[in-house]
C-alpha positions in Angstrom: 5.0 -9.6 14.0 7.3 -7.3 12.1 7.2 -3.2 12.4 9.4 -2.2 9.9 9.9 1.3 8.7 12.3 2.1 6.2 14.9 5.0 6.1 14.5 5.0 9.9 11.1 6.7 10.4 8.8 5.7 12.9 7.0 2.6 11.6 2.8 2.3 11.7 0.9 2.0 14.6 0.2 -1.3 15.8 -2.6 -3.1 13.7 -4.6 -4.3 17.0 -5.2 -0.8 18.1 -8.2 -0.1 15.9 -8.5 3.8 14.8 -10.9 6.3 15.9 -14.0 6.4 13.8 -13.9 9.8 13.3 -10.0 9.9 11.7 -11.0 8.0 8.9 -12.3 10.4 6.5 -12.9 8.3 3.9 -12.9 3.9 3.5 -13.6 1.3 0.3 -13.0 -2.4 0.1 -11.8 -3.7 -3.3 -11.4 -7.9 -3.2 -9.4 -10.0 -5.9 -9.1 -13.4 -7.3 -5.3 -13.2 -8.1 -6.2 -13.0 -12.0 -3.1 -10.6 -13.5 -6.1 -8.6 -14.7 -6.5 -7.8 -11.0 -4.1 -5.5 -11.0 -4.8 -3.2 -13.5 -8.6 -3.1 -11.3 -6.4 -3.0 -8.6 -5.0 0.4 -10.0 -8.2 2.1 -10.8 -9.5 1.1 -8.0 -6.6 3.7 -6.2 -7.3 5.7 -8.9 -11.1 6.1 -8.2 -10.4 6.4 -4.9 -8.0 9.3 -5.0 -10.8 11.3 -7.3 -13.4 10.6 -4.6 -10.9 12.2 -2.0 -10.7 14.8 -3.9 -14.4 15.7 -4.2 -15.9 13.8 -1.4 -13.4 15.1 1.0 -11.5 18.1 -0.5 -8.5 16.3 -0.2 -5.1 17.9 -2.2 -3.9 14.9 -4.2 -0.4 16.1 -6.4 -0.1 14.0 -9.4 2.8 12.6 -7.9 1.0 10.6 -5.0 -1.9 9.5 -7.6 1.2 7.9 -9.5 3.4 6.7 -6.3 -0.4 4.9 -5.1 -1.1 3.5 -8.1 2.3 1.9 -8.1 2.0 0.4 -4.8 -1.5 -0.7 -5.7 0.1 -2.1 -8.7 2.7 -4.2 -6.9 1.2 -5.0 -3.5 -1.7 -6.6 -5.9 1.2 -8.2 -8.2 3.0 -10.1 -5.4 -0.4 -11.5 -4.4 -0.9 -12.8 -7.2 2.1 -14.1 -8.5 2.9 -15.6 -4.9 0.0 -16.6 -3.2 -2.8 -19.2 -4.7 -6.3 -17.6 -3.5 -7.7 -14.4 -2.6 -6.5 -10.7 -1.9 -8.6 -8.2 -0.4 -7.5 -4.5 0.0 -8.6 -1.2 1.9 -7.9 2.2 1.4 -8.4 4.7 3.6 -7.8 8.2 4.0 -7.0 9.6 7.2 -5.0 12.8 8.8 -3.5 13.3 5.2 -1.9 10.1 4.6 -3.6 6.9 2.7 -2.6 4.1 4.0 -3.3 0.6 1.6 -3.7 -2.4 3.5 -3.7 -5.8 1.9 -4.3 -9.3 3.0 -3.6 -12.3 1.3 -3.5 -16.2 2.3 0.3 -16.5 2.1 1.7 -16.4 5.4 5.4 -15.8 4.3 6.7 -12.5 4.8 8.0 -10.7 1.9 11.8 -9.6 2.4 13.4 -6.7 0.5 16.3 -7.6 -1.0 19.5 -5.8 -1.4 19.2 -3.8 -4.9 21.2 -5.4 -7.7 20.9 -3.3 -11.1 21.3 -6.6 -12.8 18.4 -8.6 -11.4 15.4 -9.0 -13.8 12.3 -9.2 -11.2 11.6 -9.1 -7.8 12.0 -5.5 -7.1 8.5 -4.7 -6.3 9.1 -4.4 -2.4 11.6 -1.9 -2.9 9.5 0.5 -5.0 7.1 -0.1 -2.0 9.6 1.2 -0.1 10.8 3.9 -2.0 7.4 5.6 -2.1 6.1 4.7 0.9 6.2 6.9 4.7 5.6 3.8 6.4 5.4 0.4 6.4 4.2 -2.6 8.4 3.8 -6.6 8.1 2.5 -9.3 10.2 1.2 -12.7 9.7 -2.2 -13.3 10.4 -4.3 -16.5 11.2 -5.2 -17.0 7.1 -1.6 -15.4 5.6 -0.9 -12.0 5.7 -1.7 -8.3 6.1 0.9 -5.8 4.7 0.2 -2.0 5.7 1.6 1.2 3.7 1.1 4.6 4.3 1.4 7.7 1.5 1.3 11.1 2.5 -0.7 13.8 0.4 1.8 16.0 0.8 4.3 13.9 -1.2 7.1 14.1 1.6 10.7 15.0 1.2 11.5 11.1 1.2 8.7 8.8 0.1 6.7 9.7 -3.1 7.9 13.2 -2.9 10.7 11.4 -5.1 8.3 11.0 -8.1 8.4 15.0 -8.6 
């Protein structure tokens, strides 16, 4: 099991301690085949979900965090599929202001960021996760993997506060 948390913030919570009921404000499921046109659903399903915390919950979404989302959406979904050969699912879930994305897919290696090198073509995905992310968190599980993000509404100073 891997807590990591970039920039030096406080990574998530463990996964085993299961939240209250009453902090989620608002849940949905999305599952995946690893087709690439996953991730495009993949991103409207964030999309969607955003808009529904917005007039389910009342939720202040900036543009910036529908776009930083979408983006993690976007390549959380991609490294499933390029890297993994069955299923992904994914939750999101809005709690506290923050969304936090979880995926799970039957891999069970853990994906590394690597160093940034302006001339590599590829493999960058984990460092835009990274970049827009509060918080992030890993661990193997007995059928692959479960990788955890959080997103705060409020965009952040660090995180997707960048975007804007």
């Amino acid at each position: 099991m891997a807590h990591i948390a970039h920039d030096g913030r406080r990574a998530l919570p463990p996964l085993t301690e299961p939240l209250e009921s009453d902090a989620v404000e608002l849940k949905d499921s999305a599952g995946y085949e690893g087709r690439p046109e996953d991730i495009g659903a993949a991103r409207r399903f964030a999309a969607d979900f955003l808009a529904r915390a917005q007039t389910e919950r009342n939720a202040q979404v900036p543009a910036r965090v529908h776009g930083a989302l979408q983006l993690i959406v976007s390549e959380l979904v991609t490294n499933a599929c390029k890297y993994t050969s069955g299923p992904c699912l994914m939750d999101l879930e809005l709690a506290g202001g923050t969304v936090a994305v979880t995926l799970w897919d039957s891999d069970p290696v853990l994906p590394v960021a690597r160093a940034a090198e302006p001339g590599r073509v590829g493999q960058h995905g984990l460092e835009i996760v990274l970049a827009l992310c509060e918080a992030y968190e890993i661990r193997r599980e007995p059928v692959g993997k479960r990788v955890r993000v959080t997103v705060g509404l409020d965009g952040g100073a660090d995180g997707a506060g960048a975007l804007g």
